[in-house]
N, C-alpha and C positions, 0 to 999 in steps of 0.2 A: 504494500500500500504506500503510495507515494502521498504526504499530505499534504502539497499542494495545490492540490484536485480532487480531494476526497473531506466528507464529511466526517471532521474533528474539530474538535470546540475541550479547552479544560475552565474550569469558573476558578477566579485566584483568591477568592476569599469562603470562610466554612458555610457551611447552609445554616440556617438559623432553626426550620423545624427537623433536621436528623438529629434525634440524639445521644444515638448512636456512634462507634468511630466508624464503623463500616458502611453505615447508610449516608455518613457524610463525606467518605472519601469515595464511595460508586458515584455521588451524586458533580462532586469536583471534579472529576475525574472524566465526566463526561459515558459512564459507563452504564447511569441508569438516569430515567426520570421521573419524580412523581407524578401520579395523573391523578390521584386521588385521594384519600385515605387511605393505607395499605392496597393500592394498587400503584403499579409501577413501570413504563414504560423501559424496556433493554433496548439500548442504543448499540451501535455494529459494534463498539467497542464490547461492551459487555456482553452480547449476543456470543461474540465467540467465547468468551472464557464460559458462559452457560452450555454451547455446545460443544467444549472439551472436557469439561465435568460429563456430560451426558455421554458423549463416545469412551469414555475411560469407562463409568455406570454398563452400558452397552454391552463392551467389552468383555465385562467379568461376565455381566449376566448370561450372553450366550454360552460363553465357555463350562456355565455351571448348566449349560442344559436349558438355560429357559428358552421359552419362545417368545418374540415380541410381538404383538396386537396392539391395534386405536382402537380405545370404547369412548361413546357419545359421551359429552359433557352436562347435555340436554338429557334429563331423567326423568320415568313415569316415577310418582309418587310410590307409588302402589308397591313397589319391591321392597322398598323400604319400610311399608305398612305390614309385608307379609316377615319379613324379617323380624319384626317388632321393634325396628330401632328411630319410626319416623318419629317418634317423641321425646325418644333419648336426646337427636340434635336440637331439638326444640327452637330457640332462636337462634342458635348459627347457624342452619340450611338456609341457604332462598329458597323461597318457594314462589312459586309463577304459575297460572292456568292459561292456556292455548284459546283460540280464538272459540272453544267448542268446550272452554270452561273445563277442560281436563284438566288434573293437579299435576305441576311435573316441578323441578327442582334442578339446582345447578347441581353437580354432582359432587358432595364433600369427602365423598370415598367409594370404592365399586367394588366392596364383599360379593353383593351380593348381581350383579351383574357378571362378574367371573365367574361364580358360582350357575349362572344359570347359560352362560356360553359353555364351560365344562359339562353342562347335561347333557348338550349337543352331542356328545360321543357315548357318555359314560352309560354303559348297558350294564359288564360284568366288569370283574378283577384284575382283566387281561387289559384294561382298557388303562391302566392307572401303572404306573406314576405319569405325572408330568407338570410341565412349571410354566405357565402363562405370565405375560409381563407386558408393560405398558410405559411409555412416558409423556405424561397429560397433563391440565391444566386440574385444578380443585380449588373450589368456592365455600369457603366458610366465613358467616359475619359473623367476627369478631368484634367484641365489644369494647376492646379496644387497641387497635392495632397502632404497632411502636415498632420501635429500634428498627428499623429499614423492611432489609427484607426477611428480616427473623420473623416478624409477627404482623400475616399481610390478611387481607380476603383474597386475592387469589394469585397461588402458587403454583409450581410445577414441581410433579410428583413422579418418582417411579416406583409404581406397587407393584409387586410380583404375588403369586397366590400358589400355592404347587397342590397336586390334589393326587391322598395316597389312600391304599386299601385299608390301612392299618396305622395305629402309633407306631410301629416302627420303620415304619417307610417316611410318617412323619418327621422322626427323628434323624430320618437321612437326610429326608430335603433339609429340612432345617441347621442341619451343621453344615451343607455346602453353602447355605444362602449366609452361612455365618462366616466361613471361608472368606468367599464372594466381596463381601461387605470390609474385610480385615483387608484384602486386597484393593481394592478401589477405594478407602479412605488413606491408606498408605502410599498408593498410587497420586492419590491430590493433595499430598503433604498434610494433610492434617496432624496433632496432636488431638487424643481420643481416648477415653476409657469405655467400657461397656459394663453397662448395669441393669441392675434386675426392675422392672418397673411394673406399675400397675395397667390393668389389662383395657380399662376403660370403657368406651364404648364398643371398642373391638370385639371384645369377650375373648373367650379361650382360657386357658389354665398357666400360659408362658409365655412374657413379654420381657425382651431385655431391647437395651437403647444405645445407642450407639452415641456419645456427646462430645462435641469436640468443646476442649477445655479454656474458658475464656471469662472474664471475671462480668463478661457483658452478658452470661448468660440470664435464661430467665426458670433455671432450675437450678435445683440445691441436689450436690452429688454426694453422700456420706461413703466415707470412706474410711479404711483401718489403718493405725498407724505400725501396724503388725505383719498381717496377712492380706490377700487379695480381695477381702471383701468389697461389694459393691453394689451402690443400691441410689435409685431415686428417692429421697425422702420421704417422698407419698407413700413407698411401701417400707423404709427402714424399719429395721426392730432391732433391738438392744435386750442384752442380758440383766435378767432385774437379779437380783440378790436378798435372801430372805433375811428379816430383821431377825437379830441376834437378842431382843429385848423379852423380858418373862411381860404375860398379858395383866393387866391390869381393870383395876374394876372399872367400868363406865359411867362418867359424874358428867352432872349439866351443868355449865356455868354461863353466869351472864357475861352478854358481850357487847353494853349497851353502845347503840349508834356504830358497831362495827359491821359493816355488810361484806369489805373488801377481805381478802384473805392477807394485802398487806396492812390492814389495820386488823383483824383478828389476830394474826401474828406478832405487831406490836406491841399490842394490848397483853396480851398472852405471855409474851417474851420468848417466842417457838417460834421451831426453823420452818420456812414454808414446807420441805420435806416431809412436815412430822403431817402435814393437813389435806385433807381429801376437796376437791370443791367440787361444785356441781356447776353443769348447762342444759339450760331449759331451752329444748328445740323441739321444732315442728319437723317432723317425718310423714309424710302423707296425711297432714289433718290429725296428727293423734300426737298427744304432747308424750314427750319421751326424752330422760333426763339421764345427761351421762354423767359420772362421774373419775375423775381425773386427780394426780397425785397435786397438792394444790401449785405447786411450781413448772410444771404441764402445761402443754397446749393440745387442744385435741385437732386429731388428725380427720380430716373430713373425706379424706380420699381411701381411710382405712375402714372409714364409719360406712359409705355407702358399700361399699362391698361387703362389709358384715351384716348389713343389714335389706342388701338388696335392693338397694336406690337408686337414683340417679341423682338428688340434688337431698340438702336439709338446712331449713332456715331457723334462724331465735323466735321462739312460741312468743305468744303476744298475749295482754292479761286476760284477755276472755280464754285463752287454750290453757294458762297454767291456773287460773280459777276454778279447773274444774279438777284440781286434786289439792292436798292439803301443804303442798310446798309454800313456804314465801322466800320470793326474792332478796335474797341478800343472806338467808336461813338458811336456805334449802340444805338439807342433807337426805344419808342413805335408809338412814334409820325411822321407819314407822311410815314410810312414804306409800300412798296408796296411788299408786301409777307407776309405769312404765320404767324399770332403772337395766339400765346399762353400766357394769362396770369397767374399769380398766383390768387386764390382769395383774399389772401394777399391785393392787390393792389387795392381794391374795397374799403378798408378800408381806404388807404391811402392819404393824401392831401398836396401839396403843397411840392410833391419831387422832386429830380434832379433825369435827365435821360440823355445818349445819345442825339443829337441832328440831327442824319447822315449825320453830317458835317466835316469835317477835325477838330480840335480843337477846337470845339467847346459840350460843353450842354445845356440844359433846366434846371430851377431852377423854383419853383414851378407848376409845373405838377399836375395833375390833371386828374382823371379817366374820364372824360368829353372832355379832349382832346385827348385819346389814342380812334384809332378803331384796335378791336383784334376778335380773328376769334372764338375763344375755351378761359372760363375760369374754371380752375378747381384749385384743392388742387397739387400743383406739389413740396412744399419744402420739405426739409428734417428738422423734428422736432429739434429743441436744448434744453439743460438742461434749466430748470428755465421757457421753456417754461408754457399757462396754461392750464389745465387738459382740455377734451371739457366736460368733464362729471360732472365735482363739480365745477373745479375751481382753484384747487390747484394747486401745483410745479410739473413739470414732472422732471423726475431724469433718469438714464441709469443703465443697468447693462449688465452683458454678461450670455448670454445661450449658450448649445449647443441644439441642437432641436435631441431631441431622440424619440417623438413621434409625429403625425399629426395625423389629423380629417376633410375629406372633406365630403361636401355635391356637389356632382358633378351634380345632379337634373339627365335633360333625353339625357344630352349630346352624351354621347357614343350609348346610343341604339339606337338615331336617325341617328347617322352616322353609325353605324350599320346596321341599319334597324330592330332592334329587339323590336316587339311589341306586344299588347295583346288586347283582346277584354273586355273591360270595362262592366257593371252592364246592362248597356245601348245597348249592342253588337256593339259600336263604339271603332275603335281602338284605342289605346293610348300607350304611350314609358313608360317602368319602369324607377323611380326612383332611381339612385343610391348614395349609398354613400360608400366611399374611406375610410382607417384608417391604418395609416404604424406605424411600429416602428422599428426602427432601433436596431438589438441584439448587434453588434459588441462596438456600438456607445457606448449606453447603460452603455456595460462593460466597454471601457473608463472611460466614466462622472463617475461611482460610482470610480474609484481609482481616479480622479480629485478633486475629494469632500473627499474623504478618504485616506488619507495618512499621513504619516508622515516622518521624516528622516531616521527610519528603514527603510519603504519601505509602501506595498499595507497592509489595514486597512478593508480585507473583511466585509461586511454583512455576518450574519450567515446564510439568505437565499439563498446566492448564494454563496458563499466560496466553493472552491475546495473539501478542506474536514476541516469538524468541530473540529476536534481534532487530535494533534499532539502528540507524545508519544516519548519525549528524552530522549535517554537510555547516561546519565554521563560515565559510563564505561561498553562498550562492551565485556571487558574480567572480567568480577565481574560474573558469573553466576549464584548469585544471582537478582540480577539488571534486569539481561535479564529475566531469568524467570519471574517475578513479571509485565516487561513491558510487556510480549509475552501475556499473561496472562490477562491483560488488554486491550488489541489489540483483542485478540478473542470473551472476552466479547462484548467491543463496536461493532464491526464487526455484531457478531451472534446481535447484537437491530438493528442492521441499520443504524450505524452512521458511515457517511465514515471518516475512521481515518488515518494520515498518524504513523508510527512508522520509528523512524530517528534512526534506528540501526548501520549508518555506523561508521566506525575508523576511528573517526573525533575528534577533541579536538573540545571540550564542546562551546566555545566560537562558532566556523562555528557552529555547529549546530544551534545555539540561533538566528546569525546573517540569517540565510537560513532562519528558520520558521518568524523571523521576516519580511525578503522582502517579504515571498508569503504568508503574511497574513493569518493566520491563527489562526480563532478565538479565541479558546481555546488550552493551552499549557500544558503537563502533565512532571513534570521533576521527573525521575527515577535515584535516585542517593544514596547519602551516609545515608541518612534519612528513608531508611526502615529498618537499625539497629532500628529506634523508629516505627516502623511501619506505617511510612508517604511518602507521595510524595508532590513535589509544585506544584502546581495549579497558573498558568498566563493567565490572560485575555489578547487579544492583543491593545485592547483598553483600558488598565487600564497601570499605572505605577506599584503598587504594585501586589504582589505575596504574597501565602499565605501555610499553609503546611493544607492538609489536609489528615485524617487517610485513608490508602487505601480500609479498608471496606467501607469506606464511600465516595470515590470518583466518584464511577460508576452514582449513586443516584444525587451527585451533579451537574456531567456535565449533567447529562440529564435534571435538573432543570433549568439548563442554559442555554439550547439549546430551553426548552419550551419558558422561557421568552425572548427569541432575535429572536427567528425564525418565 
């Protein structure tokens, strides 16, 4: 690409609404644009770094077997209705009806459309394994989309789907698509951990996530400062340790004007540790009250999957008026409604609680005195907690999730009804498994992890183009020829090359190949008097002069070793 005939533009000052680094140096950089609230216009510059992510994605995927397929964007409602998940999305679908008043939808995933192109063949046993895959666009209104192109309404996706006879053909697919995935985030330089996460709207029994590691993320990654454990927040869990304390009799004391647990604790002179508290929530219309070690946060992504929800809001006083709780009281003890505990609390002995009295608690409590209907794992993990796996310190970090891996089992096909005749000529539902990765994302995370104050710090796997060609003086006609001349060499090997021919003083041009990142830099200037040009790496500080017979030879050794 020569730019002085070609559509390039960089903006020299930051964007005021990215706030992001990476939404504000695609958007300086002339690499993307906003059109909307997370919607976003790729400019040819960013077009190609999006379709070298996607040919590297491509790549792995056929090699693992998959096949690629277009499915429509445009969705009847109705699959979604049969599947049971059209209410799960609730407001993040579009939803739109056709001129004939039929319900249909931008499509924010296509379980259940692979699922029913797979019935297309699927008769018997013989007909399975196999791994269908797709790279499309997907519409979800989010309620509020941020940081560039991490958090957009609409994105491009590659979901692959494999569909087996059995869990252990599941289990094959799913470690090649694990494979698969370990190669093409290596393949685009990423930094990445993989962890265990929760299954969501997806469903299935196994979801881990792919995150590449970046303090711009918008998850929380618990990790061990021991062993390899790893985990999304939403589903961490920690080893509790039982109290070492003899039980003690259970006394009411007054706590007058203390509602908070840090003024019950003041008042008291106890560690928030020692105290249980409660949350008054709404679960489908029916007040239901957890309770939690009082230095706790409950975890709402652990709560719906114990209890089989999709969302749970704070009860309001006509819903917790109709048991004998009071706000600010509440505890476990003598409570005629709904209790959830933590298992936390199974461990515990000899702590204060509510007492559902006006100002009043309990002081040494007792799992012996509480009746509770459900206990599960409902907190949300803290630093220092201990590992459940060794033993160690859990710690935090931030991801963003640019890949997943579900095992969805026979979900879909049984709400489907798509099934096959077994060995036995009894029928049975395929097995499915899920695997997204997010392109747009992706390209993000790598300028989050790579950048500097010039600007984006490509990989030379996915870089726009590998080398740049700055001609110092466009009116030196020797200069030019010597650049042109190099420009057609690289070109005619395949290397996409940009050449910065415009009538620009020297400095813009340095500062342009700087922000759009561009691996390698070739400077054409007063130095071919000695028969030289500079050679700049964009990851390196120094620059170096090398002889121009011998620079063709070099970039391409540089491009073996980085690509």
């Amino acid at each position: 690409m020569k730019l002085s005939n070609s559509f390039f533009y960089t903006l020299r000052e930051d964007v005021k609404d990215e706030e992001s680094t990476s939404g504000n140096l695609l958007v300086k950089s002339g690499m993307i644009k906003k059109t909307s609230n997370g919607i976003y216009t790729f400019m040819p510059l960013g077009l190609k770094v999006l379709q070298n992510i996607e040919e590297i994605v491509r790549e792995e995927m056929n090699m693992a077997g998959a096949q690629e397929l277009k499915m429509p964007q445009l969705l009847p409602q109705d699959v979604f209705e049969a599947s049971g998940r059209l209410n799960n999305f609730g407001a993040s679908m579009f939803k739109l009806n056709d001129r004939y008043s039929r319900p249909l939808a931008l499509g924010p995933t296509h379980e259940e459309l692979f699922a029913i192109a797979a019935g297309q063949m699927i008769r018997s046993y013989k007909d399975m394994p196999f791994n269908l895959y797709q790279i499309g666009n997907k519409y979800r209104d989010e309620v509020r989309p941020r940081l560039g192109l991490i958090r957009v309404r609409e994105f491009i996706m590659k979901d692959a789907y494999s569909f087996d006879k059995d869990l252990e053909g599941l289990d094959e697919a799913y470690n090649k698509m694990f494979v698969a995935y370990n190669n093409i985030f290596n393949r685009v330089g990423l930094k990445y951990k993989i962890v265990k996460a929760d299954t969501g709207v997806m469903g299935g029994f196994l979801s881990e996530e792919f995150q590449a590691l970046t303090d711009t993320g918008e998850d929380i990654l618990v990790l061990c400062d021991k062993c390899d454990y790893s985990s999304n927040i939403e589903i961490s869990e920690c080893k509790t340790l039982d109290s070492a304390e003899e039980e003690k009799k259970l006394e009411l004391v007054e706590t007058l004007n203390c509602k908070s647990i840090d003024e019950v604790c003041e008042y008291l002179k106890i560690d928030k540790k020692h105290t249980v508290k409660a949350l008054l929530m709404n679960v489908n219309e029916e007040l239901v009250i957890f309770f939690i070690r009082g230095d706790r946060e409950l975890n709402e992504s652990k709560v719906c999957k114990l209890l089989k929800v999709s969302e749970i809001n704070f009860a309001n006083d006509e819903l917790i008026s109709s048991s004998n709780a009071v706000p600010g009281f509440t505890g476990p003890i003598g409570l005629n409604c709904k209790v959830v505990i933590d298992e936390e609390i199974l461990h515990m002995k000899n702590f204060c609680c509510g007492a559902n009295k006006e100002n009043y608690h309990y002081i040494n409590a007792n799992v012996s005195d509480i009746k509770y209907d459900i206990v599960g794992d409902i907190k949300q993990v803290v630093v220092g907690d201990i590992c459940p796996k060794c033993g160690g310190k859990l710690y935090f970090t931030k991801g963003i999730e640019v890949g997943n891996l579900f095992k969805l089992g026979t979900k879909y096909c049984e709400s489907l009804n798509i099934s096959y005749l077994d060995q036995n000529n009894k029928i049975n539902y395929p097995y499915m498994g899920c695997y997204g990765i997010g392109i747009p994302r992706t390209m993000a995370s790598v300028v989050e992890q790579s950048n500097d104050e010039k600007g984006i710090i490509w990989p030379m796997s996915i870089a726009p183009f590998k080398v740049s060609i700055v001609v110092v003086s466009t009116k030196d006609e020797k200069q030019m020829e010597i650049a042109n001349n190099l420009y057609e060499k690289l070109t005619k090997l395949g290397i996409d090359t940009i050449l910065d021919d415009r009538d620009e003083r020297i400095g813009v041009k340095f500062n342009d190949m700087d922000l759009i990142g561009i691996p390698i830099r070739i400077t054409v200037g007063k130095k071919i008097i000695d028969n030289q040009v500079e050679l700049k790496l964009r990851n390196k500080i120094d620059n170096e002069l090398v002889e121009i017979d011998n620079i063709i030879d070099e970039v391409l050794d540089i491009i073996k070793k980085n690509n």
